[in-house]
MMTF fields as JSON, N, C-alpha, C and O atoms, coordinates in Angstrom:
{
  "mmtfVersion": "1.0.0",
  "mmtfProducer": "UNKNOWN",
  "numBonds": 299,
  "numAtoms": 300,
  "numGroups": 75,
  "numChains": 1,
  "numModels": 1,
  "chainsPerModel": [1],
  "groupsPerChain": [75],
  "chainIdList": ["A"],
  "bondAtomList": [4, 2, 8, 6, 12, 10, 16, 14, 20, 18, 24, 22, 28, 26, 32, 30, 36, 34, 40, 38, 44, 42, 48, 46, 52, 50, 56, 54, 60, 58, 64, 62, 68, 66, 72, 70, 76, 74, 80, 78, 84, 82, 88, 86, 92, 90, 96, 94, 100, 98, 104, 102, 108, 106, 112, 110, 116, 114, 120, 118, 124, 122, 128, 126, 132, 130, 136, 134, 140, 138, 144, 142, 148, 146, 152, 150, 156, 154, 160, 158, 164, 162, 168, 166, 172, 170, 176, 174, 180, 178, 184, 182, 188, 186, 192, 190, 196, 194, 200, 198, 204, 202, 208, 206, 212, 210, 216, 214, 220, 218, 224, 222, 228, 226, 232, 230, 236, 234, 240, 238, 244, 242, 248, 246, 252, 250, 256, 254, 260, 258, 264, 262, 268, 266, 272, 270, 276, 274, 280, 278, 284, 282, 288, 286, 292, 290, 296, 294],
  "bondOrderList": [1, 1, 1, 1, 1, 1, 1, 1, 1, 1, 1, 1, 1, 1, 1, 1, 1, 1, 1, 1, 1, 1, 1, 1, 1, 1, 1, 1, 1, 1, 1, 1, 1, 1, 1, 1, 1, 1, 1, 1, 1, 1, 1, 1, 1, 1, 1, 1, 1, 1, 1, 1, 1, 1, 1, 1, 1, 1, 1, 1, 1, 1, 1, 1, 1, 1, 1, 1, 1, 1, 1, 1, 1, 1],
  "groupList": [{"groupName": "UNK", "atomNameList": ["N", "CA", "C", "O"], "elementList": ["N", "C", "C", "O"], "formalChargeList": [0, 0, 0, 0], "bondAtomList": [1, 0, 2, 1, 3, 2], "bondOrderList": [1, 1, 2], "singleLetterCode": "X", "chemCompType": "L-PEPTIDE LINKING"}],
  "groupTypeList": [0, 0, 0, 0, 0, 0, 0, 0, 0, 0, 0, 0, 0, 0, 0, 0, 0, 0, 0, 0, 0, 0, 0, 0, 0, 0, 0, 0, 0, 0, 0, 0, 0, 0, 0, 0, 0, 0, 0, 0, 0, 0, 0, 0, 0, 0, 0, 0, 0, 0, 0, 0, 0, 0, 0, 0, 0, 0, 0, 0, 0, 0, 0, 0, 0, 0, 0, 0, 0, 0, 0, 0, 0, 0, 0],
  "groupIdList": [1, 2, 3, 4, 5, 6, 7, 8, 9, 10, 11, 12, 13, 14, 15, 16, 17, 18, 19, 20, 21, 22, 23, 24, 25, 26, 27, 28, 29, 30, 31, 32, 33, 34, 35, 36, 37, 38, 39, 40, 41, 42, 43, 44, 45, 46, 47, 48, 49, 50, 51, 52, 53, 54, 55, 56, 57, 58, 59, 60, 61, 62, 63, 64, 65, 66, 67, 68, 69, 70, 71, 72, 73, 74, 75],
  "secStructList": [7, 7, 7, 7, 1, 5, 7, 7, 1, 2, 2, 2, 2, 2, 2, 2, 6, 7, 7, 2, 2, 2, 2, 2, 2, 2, 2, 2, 6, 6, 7, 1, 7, 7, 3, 3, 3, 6, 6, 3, 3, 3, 7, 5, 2, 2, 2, 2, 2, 2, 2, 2, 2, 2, 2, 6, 6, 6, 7, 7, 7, 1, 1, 7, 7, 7, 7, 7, 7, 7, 6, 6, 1, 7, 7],
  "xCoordList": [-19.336, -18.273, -18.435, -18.698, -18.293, -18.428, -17.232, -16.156, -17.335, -16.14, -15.642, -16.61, -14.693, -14.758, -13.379, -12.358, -13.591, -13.007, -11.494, -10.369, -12.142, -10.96, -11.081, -11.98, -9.952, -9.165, -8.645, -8.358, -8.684, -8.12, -6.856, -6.498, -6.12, -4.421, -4.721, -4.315, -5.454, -5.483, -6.145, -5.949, -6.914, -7.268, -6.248, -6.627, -5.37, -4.166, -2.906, -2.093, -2.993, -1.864, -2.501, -1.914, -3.751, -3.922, -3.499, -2.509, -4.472, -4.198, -3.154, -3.269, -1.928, -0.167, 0.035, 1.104, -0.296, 0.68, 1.395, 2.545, 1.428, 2.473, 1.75, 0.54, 2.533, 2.453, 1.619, 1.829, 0.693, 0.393, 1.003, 0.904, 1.864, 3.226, 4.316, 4.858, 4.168, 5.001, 3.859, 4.391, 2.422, 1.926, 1.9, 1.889, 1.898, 1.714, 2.987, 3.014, 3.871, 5.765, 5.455, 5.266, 5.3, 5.321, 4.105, 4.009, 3.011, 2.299, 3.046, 2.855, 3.822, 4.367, 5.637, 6.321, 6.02, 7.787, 7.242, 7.933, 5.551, 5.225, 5.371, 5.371, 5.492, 6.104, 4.904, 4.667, 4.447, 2.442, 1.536, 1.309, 0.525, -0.306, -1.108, -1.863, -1.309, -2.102, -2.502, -1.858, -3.399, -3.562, -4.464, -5.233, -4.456, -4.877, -6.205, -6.547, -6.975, -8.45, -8.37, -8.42, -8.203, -7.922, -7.092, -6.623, -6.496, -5.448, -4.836, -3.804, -6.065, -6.057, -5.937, -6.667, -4.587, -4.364, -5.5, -6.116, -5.788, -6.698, -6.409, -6.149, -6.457, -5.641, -6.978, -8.019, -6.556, -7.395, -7.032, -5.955, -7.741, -7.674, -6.751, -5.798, -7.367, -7.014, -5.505, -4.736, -5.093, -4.068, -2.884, -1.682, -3.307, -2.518, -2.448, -1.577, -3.263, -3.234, -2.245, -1.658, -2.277, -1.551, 0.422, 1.5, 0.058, 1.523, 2.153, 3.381, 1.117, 1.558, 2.258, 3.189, 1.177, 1.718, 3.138, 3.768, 3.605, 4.613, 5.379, 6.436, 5.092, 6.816, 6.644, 7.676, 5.596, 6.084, 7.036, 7.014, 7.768, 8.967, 9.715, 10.254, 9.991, 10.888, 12.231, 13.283, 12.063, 13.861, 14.674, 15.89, 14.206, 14.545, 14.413, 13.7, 15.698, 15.702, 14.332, 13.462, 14.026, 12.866, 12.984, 12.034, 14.453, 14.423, 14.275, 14.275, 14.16, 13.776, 12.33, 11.64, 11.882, 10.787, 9.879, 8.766, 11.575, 10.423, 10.582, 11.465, 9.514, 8.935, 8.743, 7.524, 9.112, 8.434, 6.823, 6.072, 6.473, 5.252, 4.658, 5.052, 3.65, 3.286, 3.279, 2.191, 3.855, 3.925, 2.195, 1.561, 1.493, 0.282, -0.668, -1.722, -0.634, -1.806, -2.368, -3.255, -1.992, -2.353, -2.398, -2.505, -2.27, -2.455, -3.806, -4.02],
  "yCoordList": [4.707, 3.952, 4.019, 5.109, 2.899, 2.457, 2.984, 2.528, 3.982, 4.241, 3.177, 2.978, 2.286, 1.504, 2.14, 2.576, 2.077, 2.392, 1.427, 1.717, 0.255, -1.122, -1.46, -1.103, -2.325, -2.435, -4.158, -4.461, -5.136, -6.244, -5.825, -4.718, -7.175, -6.921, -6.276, -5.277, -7.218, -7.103, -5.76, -5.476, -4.967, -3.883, -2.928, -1.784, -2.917, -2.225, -2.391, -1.519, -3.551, -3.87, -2.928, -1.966, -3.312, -2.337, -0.977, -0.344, -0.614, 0.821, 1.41, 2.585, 0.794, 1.34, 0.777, 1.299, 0.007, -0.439, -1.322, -0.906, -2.255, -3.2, -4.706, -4.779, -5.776, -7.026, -7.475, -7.096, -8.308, -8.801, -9.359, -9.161, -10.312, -10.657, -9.537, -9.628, -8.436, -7.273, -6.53, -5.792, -6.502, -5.645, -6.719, -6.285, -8.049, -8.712, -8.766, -8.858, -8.719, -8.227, -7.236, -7.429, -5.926, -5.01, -4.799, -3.959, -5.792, -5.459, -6.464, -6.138, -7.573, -8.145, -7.733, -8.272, -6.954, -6.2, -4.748, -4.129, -4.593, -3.551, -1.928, -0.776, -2.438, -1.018, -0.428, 0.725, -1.162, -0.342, -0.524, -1.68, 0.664, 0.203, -0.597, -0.429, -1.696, -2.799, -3.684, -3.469, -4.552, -5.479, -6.612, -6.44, -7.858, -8.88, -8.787, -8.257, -9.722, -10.064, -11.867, -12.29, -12.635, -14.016, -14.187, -13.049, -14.765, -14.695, -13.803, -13.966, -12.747, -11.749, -10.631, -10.15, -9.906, -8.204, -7.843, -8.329, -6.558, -5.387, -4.158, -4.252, -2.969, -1.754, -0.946, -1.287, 0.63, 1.539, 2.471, 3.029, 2.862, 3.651, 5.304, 5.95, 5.404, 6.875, 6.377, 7.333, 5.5, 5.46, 5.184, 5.396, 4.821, 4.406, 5.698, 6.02, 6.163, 7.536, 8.835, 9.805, 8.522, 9.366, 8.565, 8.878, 7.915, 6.937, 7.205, 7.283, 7.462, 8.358, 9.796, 10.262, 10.385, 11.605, 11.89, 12.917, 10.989, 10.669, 10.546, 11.171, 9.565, 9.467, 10.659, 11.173, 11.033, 12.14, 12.81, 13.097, 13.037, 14.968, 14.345, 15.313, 13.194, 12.672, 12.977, 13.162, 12.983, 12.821, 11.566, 11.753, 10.102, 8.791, 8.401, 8.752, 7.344, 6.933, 6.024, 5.995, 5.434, 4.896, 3.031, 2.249, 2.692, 1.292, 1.539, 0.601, 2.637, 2.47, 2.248, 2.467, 1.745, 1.295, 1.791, 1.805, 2.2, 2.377, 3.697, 4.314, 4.274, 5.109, 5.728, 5.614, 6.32, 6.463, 6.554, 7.496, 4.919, 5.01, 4.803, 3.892, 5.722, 5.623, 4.656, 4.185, 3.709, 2.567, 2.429, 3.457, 0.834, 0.505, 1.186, 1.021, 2.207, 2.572, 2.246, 2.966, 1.132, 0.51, -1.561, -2.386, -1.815, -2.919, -3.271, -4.393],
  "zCoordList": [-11.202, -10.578, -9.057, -8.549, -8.277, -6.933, -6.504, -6.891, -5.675, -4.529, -3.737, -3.005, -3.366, -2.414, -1.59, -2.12, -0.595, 0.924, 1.271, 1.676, 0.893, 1.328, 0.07, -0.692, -0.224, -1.389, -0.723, 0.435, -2.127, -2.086, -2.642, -3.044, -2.571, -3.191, -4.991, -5.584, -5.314, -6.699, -7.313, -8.495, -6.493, -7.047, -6.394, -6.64, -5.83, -5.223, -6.42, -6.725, -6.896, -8.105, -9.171, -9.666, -9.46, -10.844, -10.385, -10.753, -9.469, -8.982, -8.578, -8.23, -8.519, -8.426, -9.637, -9.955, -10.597, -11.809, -11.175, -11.311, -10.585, -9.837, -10.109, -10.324, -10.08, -9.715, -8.411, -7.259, -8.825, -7.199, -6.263, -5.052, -7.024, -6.12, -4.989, -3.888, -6.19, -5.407, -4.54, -3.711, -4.482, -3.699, -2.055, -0.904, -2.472, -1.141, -0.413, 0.814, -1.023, -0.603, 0.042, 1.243, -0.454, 0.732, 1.563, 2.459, 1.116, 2.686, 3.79, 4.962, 3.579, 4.749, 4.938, 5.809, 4.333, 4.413, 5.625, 6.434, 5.24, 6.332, 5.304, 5.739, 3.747, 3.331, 2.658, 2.298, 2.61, 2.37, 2.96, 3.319, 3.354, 4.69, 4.564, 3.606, 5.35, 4.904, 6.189, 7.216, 6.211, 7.24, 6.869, 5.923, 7.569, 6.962, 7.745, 8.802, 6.53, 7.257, 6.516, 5.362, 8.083, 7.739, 6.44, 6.479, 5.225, 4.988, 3.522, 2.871, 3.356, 2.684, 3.182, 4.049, 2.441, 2.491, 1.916, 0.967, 2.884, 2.24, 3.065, 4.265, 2.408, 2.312, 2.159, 1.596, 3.046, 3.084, 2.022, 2.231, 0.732, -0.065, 0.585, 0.149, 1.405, 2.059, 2.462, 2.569, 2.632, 3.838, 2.321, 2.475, 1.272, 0.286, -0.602, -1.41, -0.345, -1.61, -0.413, -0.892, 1.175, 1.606, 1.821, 2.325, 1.37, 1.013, 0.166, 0.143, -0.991, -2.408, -2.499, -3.156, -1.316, -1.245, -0.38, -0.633, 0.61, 1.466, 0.585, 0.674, -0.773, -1.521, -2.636, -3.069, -3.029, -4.369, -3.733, -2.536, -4.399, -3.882, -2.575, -2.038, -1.83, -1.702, -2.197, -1.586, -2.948, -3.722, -3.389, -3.434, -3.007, -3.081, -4.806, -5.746, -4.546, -5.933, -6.503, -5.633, -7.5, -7.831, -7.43, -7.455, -7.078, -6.101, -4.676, -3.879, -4.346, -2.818, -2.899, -3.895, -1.644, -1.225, 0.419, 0.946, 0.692, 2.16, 2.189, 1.593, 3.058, 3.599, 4.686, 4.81, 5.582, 6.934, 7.089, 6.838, 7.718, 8.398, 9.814, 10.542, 10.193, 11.572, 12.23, 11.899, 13.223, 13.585, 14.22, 14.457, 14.474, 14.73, 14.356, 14.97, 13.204, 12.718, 11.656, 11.198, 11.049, 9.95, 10.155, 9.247, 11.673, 12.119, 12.621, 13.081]
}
């Protein structure tokens, strides 16, 4: 299996269990790290798996969505 680094929307949906509709929602809501390349999201594996770790043990309910993230480091 190919490690890949950057991530399209659609391998970000499988890889959370989510809708593609809902993964392109929160990359323009800003609530998953993400940035466009011309008019496709693509997302840094590292920056999404430490997103993961930001909400485990939270203690937010399972409809929240946001997160505190580092502002311009994922632009």
């Amino acid at each position: 299996m190919v490690h890949k680094e950057i991530l399209e929307a659609k391998e970000v949906a499988d890889y959370l269990h989510l809708h593609i509709f809902t993964v392109h929602k929160l990359a323009r809501q800003g609530v998953l790290p993400a940035f466009k390349i011309g008019h496709g999201w693509r997302f840094r594996k590292e920056a999404l798996d430490e997103w993961i770790r930001m909400r485990e043990g939270s203690g937010k309910n399972r409809r929240s969505t946001k997160a505190p993230l580092k502002k311009g480091v994922f632009c």
